[in-house]
VOGU-3710 file (C-alpha; in Angstrom, 3 decimals, decimal comma):
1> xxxxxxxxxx> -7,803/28,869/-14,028  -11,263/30,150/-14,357  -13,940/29,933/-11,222  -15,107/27,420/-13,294  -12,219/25,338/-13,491  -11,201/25,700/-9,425  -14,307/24,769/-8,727  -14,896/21,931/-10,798  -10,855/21,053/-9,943  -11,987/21,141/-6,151
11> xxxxxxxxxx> -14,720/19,178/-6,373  -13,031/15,786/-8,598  -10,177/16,123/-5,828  -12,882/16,566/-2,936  -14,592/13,556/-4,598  -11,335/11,439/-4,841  -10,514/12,140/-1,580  -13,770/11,053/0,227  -13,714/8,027/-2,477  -9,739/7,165/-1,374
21> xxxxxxxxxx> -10,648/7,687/2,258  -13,737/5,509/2,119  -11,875/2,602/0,565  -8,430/2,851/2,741  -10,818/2,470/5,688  -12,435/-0,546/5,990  -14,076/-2,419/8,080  -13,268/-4,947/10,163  -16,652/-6,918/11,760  -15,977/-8,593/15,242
31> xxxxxxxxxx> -14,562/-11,995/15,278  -16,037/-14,544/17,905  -13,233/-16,567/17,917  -10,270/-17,120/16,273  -10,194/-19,354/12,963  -8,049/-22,326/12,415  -6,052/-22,085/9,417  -5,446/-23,838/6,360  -3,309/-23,429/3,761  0,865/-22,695/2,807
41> xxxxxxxxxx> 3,651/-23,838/0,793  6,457/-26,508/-0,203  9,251/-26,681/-2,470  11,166/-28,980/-0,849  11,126/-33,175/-0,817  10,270/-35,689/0,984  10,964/-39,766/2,008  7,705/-41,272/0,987  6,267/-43,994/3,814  7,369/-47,875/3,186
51> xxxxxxxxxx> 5,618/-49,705/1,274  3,134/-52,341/2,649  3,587/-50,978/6,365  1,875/-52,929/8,872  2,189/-50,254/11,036  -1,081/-47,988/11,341  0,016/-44,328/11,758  -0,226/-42,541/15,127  -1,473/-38,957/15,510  -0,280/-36,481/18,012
61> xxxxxxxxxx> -2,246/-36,099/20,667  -3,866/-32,150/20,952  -1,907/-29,927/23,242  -3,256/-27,070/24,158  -1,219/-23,477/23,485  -0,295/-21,303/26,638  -1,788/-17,524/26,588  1,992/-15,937/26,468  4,991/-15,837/24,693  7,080/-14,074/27,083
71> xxxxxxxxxx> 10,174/-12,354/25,056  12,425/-12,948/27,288  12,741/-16,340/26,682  13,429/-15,494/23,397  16,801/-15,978/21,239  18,434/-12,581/19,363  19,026/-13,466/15,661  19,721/-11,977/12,850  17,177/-12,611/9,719  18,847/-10,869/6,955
81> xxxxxxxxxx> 19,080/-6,939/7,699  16,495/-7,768/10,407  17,008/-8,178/14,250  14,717/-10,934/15,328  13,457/-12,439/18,627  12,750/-16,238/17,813  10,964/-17,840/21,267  11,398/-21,250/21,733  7,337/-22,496/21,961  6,891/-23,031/18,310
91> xxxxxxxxxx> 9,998/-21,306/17,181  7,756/-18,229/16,454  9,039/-14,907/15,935  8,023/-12,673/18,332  9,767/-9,626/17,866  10,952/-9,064/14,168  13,293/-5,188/14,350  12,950/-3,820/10,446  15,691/-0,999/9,472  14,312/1,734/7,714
101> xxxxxxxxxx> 15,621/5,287/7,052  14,721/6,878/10,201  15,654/4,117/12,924  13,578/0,436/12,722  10,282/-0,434/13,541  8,374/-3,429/14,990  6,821/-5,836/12,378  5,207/-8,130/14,694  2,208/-6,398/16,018  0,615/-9,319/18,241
111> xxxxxxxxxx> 4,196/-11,243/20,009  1,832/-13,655/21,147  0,435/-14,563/17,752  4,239/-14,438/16,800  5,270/-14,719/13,098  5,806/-18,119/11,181  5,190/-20,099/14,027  4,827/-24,317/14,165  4,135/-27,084/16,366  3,079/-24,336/18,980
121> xxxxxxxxxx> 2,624/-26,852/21,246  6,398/-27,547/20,831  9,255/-26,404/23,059  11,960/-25,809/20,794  15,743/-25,892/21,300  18,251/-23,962/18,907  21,087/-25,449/16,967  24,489/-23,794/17,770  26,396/-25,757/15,781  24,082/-25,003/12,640
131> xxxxxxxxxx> 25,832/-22,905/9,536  24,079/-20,662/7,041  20,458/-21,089/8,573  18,751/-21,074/11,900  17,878/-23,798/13,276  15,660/-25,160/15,875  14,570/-28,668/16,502  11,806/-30,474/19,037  10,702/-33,853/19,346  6,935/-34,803/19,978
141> xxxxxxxxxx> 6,667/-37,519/22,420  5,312/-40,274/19,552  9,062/-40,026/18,225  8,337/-37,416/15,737  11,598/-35,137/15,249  10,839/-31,913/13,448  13,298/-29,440/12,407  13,194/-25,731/11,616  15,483/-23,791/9,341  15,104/-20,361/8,757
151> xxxxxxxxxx> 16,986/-19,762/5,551  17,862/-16,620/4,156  17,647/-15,223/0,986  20,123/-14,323/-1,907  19,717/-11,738/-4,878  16,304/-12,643/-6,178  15,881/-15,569/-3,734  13,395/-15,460/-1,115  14,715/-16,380/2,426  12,361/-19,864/3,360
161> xxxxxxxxxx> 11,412/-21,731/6,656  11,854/-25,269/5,928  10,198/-27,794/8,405  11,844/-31,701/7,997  10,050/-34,161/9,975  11,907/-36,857/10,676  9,937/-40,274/12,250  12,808/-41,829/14,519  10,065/-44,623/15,976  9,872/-48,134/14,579
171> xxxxxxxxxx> 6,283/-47,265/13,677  4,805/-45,103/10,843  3,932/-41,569/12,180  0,823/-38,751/11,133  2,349/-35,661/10,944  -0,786/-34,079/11,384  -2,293/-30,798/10,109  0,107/-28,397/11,750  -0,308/-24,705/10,907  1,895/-21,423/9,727
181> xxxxxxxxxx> 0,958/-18,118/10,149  1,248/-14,648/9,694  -0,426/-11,742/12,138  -2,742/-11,066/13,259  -1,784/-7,601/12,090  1,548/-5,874/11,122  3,698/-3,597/12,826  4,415/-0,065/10,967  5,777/3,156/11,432  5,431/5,749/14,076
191> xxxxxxxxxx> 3,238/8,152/11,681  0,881/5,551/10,416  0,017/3,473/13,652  -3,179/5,873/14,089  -4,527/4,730/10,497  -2,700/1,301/10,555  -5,763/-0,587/12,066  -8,279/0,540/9,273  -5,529/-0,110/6,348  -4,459/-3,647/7,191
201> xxxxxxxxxx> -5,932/-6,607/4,936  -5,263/-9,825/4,129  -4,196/-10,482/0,556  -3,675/-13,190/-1,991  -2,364/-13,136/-5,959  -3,358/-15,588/-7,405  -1,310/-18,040/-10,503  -4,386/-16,727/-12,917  -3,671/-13,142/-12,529  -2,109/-10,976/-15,346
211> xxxxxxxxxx> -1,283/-7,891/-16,053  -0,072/-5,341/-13,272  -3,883/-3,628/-13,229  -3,361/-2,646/-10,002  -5,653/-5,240/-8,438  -4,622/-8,040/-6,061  -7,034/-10,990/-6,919  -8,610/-12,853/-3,944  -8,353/-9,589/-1,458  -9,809/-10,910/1,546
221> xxxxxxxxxx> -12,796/-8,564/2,790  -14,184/-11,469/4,975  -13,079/-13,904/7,649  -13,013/-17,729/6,441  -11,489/-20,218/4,237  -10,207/-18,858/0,897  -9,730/-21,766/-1,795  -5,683/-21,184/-3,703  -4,004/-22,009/-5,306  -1,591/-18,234/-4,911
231> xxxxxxxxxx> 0,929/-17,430/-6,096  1,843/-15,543/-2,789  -0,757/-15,086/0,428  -0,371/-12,848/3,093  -0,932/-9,470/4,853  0,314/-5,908/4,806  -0,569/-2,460/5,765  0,467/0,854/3,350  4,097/0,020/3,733  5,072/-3,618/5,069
241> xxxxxxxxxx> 4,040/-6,991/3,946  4,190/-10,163/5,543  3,710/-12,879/2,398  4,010/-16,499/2,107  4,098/-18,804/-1,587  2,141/-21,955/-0,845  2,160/-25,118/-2,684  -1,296/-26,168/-3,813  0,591/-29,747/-3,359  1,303/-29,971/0,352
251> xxxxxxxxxx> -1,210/-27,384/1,807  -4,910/-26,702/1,768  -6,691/-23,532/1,827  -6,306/-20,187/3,190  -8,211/-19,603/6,277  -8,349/-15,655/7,421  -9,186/-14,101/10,582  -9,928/-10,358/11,637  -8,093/-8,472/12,611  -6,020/-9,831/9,741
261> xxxxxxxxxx> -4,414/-12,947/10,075  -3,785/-15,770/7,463  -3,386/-19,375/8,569  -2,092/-21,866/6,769  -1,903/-25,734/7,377  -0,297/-28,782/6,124  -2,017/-31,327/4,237  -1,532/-34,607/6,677  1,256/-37,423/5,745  2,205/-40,382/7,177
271> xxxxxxxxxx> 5,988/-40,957/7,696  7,014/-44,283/7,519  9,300/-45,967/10,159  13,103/-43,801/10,288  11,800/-41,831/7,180  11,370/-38,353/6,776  9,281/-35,524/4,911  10,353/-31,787/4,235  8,425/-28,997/3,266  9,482/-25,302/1,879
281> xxxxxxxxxx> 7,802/-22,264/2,333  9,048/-18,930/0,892  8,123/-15,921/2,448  8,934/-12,173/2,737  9,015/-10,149/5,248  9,740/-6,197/4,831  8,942/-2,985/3,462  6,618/-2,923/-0,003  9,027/-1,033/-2,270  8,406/-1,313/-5,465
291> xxxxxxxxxx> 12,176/-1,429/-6,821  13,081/-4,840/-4,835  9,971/-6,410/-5,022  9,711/-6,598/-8,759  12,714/-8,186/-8,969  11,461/-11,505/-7,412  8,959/-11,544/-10,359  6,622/-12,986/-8,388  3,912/-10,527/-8,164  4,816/-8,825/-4,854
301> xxxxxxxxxx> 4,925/-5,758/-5,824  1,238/-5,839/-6,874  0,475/-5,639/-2,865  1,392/-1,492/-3,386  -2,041/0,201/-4,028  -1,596/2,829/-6,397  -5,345/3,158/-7,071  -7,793/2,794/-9,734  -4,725/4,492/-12,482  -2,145/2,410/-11,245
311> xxxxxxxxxx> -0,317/1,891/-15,299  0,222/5,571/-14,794  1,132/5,391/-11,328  3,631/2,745/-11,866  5,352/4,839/-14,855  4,835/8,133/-12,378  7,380/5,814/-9,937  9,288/4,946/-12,898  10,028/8,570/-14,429  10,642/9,339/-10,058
321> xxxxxxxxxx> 13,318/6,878/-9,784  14,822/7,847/-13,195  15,012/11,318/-11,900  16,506/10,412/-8,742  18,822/8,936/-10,318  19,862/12,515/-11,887  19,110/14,542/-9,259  19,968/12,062/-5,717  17,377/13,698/-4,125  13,395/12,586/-4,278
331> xxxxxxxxxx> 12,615/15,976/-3,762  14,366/17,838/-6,453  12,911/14,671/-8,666  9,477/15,597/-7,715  9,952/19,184/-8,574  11,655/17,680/-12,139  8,630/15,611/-12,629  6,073/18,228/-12,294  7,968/20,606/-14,674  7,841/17,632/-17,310
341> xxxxxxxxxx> 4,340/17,201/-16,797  3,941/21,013/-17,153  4,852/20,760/-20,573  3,671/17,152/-21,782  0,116/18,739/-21,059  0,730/22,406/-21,801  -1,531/22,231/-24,994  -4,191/21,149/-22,623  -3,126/24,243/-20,158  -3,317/26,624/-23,060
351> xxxxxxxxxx> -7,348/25,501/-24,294  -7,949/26,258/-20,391  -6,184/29,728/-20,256  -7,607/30,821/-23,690  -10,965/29,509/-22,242  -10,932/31,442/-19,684  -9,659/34,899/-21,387  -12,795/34,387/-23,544  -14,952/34,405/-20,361  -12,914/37,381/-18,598
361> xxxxxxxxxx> -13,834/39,285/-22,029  -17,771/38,898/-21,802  -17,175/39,433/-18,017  -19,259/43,206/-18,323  -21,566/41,669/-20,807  -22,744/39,156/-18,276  -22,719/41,888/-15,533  -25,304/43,932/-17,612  -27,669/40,708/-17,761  -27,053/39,997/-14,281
371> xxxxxxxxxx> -28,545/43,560/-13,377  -31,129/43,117/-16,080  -32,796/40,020/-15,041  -31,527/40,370/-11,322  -35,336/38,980/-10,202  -35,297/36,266/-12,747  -33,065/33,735/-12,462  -34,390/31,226/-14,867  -34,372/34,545/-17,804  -30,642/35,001/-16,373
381> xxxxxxxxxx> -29,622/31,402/-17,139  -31,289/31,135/-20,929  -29,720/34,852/-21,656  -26,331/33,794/-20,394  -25,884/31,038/-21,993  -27,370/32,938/-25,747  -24,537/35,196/-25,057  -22,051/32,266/-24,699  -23,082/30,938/-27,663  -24,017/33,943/-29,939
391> xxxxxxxxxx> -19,969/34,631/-28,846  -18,681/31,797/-29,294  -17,105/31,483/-25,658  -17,282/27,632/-23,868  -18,170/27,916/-20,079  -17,101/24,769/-20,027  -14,261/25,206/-22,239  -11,476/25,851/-18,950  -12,778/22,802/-16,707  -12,244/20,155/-19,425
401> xxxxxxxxxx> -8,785/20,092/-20,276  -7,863/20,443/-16,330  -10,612/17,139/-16,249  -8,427/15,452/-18,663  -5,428/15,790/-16,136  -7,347/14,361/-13,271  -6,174/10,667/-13,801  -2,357/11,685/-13,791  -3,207/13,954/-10,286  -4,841/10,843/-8,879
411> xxxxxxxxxx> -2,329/8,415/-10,222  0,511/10,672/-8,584  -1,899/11,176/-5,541  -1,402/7,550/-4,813  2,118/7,115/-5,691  3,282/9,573/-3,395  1,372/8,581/-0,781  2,120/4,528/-0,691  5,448/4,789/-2,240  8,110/3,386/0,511
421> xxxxxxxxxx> 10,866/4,618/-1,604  9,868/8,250/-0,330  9,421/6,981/3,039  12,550/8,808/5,218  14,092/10,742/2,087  14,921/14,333/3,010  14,419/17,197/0,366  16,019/20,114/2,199  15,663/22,296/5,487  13,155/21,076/7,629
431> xxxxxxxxxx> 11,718/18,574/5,188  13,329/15,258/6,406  10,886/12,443/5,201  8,552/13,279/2,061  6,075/10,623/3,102  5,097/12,516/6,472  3,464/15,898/6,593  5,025/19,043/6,513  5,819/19,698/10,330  5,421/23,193/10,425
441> xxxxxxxxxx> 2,957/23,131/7,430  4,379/25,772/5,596  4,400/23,870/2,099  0,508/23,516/2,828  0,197/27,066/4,082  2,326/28,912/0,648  0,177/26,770/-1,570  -3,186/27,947/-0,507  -1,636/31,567/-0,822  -0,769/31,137/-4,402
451> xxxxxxxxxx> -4,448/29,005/-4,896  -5,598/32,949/-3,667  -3,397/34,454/-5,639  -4,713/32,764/-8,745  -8,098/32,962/-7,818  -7,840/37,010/-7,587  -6,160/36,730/-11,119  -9,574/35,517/-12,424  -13,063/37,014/-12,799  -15,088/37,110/-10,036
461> xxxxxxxxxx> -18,489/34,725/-9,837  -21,148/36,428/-11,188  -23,243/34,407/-8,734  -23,159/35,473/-5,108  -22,858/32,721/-3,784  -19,664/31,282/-6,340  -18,070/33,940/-5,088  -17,854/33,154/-1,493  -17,133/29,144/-2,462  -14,317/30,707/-4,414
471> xxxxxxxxxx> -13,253/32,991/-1,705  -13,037/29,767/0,945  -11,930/27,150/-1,787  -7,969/28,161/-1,376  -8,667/27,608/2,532  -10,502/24,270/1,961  -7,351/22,807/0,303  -4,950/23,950/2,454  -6,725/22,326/5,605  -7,446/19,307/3,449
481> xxxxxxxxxx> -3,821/19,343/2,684  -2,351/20,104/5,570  -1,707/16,476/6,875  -1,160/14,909/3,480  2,502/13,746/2,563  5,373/16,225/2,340  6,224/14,864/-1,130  2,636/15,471/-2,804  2,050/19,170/-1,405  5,314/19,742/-2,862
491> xxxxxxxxxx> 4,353/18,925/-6,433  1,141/20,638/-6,347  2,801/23,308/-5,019  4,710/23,659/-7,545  2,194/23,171/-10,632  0,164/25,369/-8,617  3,122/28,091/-9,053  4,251/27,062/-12,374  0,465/27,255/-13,625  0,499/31,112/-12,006
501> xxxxxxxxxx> 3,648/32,117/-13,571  2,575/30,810/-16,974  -0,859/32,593/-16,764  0,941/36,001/-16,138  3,628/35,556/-18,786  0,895/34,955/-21,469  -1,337/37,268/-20,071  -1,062/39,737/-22,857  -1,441/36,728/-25,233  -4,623/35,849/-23,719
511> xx> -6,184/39,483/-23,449  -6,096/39,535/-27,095
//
């Protein structure tokens, strides 16, 4: 690479990076108070009310919701791979254990919001004797019985809550508008707790949405009611997601709160006397990798951000996991990957490198003009650039093939960084989880050497002042680098060496 081409390669990353940083963070205005929800999902059926019922229907009186959920009151379950604490107020779950490579971590970031809880006014009782669910049951004091089943999932089934109300009165019954919900917020791991509160959102897909683009339609910036109908509503943070698949039929809008928190609540019914009515509400609850969630094929794994290139970034993951697959390692597949891309865009490599050989040439051409019109900078520029063109040579000709190769960095950029698949997977020696940093930050530290390296293989500035921003551009990206992901210093650390080794074996090419 020219000076040219480092500097206009630092500046599109220095640009991304601001850009990326400026979107992960957002923000979050104040809430005054809390929003009431509104909207979630049902598959399964219900008893419709009698016909010609004399009886008028009676609503629940309000009840209002204690300040605590202490956990331990809470029961120990089991929710798939997942060690839960389900307390009986609402049957909410207020402690929700995820296993992940390096231990588990806590999804429920608020246990007195609790996760997918009901009738909070509701003292719940569990079900011993129940098989193949969890179940807890309460009955209000109008004679309503309502039942809770946490079911779990199979293959490309989601695990569901299903809520049966069951009217055991001689009278028709209102179920009311009672509420599920998910947050506010959403546990994640040790390393990304300091970010997680700027990268949480509230997100929705909605049935009109094709195409993986990369977008999430009806991303929730604002608190308030969101019309559906969704295919899936929910939250998440860079690695977890907490979503729900309402049915347009039995529930009503989408009501969000900040710190994220999506609420939603049952359209009313009446039960008729010794009837009952069930609803079904799928959900998931777990880490966003990208692998499992596309097998649902229900648009889940659009809630991974892999950024404004996200086709390439999803065939980046793709050509990863094939790799793996090789190699069993993530690491060694990274390192295959960039040696692939190495060649797939060597043409472009070779247009840079001849590029810049054509501008090392007229390097003592440009010197003479430089000492010629050293008082005259505007004479400087319009004699330069006759000399560039009376010779034929591009000053531009270096930057834009590296330009071209911008939308695969950034793609990758992204895919490294929100892929869960890398989350925990060791490489070797002291590299134990390619999504964290490097924790001695030597992967950081060699690659700014060989950035030096490469920039000492390559004229000098004839400006001043180029000179020193290429002199301190090798120590700009190792700083900025120094507390990105293990996984993507690796692979620029490697094109970084494999673009060095290249320029000295063709050096004599490129000479003449």
């Amino acid at each position: 690479m020219d000076r040219n081409l480092l500097l206009a390669v630092s500046l599109s990353v220095a640009v991304y990076a601001a850009w990326f940083g400026f979107l992960e963070k957002r923000f979050n205005p104040p809430v005054d108070a809390p929003a009431t929800s509104a909207a979630s999902s049902a598959n399964g059926g219900a008893a419709a009310p009698a016909a010609g019922s004399s009886a008028q229907p009676v609503a629940p009186a309000p009840s209002a919701k204690p300040a605590k959920l202490d956990a331990a009151e809470a029961d120990t379950v089991k929710i798939g791979d997942a060690v839960a604490k389900i307390h009986p107020r609402g049957a909410a779950i207020v402690s929700f254990l995820y296993p992940e490579p390096m231990g588990s971590v806590e999804l429920v970031a608020d246990a007195n919001e609790g996760l997918l809880a009901t009738f909070p006014e509701l003292e719940f009782e569990r079900d011993p004797s129940a098989m193949n669910a969890i179940v807890y049951t309460a009955t209000r004091a109008d004679g309503l019985k309502i039942t809770k089943h946490f079911l779990p999932g199979q293959g490309t089934v989601l695990p569901r809550v299903r809520i049966v109300a069951q009217n055991t009165s001689g009278r028709a019954l209102d179920a009311g508008a009672w509420t599920l919900s998910v947050g506010s917020g959403l546990g994640t791991i040790e390393t990304e707790k300091k970010e997680n509160a700027d990268l949480q959102r509230a997100i929705a897909l909605t049935p009109a949405a094709k195409g993986l683009n990369g977008r999430i339609d009806g991303d929730f910036n604002e608190a308030g009611s969101h019309p559906g109908p969704y295919r899936w509503v929910g939250i998440d943070n860079r690695y977890f997601l907490a979503a729900l698949l309402p049915s347009p039929e039995h529930f009503g809008p989408a009501q969000v709160a900040l710190p994220p928190k999506v609420t939603l609540t049952a359209k009313p019914v009446t039960i008729a006397p010794k009837g009952l009515f069930t609803w079904e509400v799928p959900y998931y609850l777990g880490a966003k990798g990208h692998t499992w969630l596309s097998r649902y094929e229900l648009g889940l794994e659009r809630s991974i951000d892999f950024g404004y290139f996200a086709w390439i970034g999803r065939k980046m993951l793709e050509a990863l996991e094939w790799l793996y697959g090789l190699t069993g390692n993530w690491g060694w597949a990274i390192l295959a990957l960039t040696l692939i891309l190495q060649v797939v865009l060597f043409p472009l490599t070779w247009k840079s490198l001849r590029a810049a050989g054509a501008m090392k040439k007229l390097q003592p051409e440009v010197a003479k003009l430089q000492q010629k019109y050293a008082g005259d900078s505007a004479k400087l520029s319009a004699a330069t650039m006759e000399l560039y063109k009376t010779k034929g040579a591009n000053p531009l000709g270096g930057c834009l093939p590296m330009l071209l190769q911008m939308p695969i960095f950034i793609a990758l950029f992204n895919t490294l960084r929100n892929s869960w698949e890398l989350h925990g997977a060791q490489w070797i020696f002291w590299i134990h989880d390619l999504s964290a940093k490097d924790p001695y930050y030597v992967l950081p530290i060699v690659m700014g050497g060989l950035m030096f390296l490469q920039s000492k293989m390559n004229p000098p500035a004839g400006d001043p002042a180029q000179q020193k921003i290429m002199m301190f551009m090798p120590l700009i990206f190792t700083f900025m680098f120094l507390n990105f992901p293990s996984g993507l210093v690796l692979y620029w650390l490697t094109n970084s060496l494999v673009s060095t080794v290249v320029q000295v074996a063709l050096k004599d090419q490129l000479e003449a």
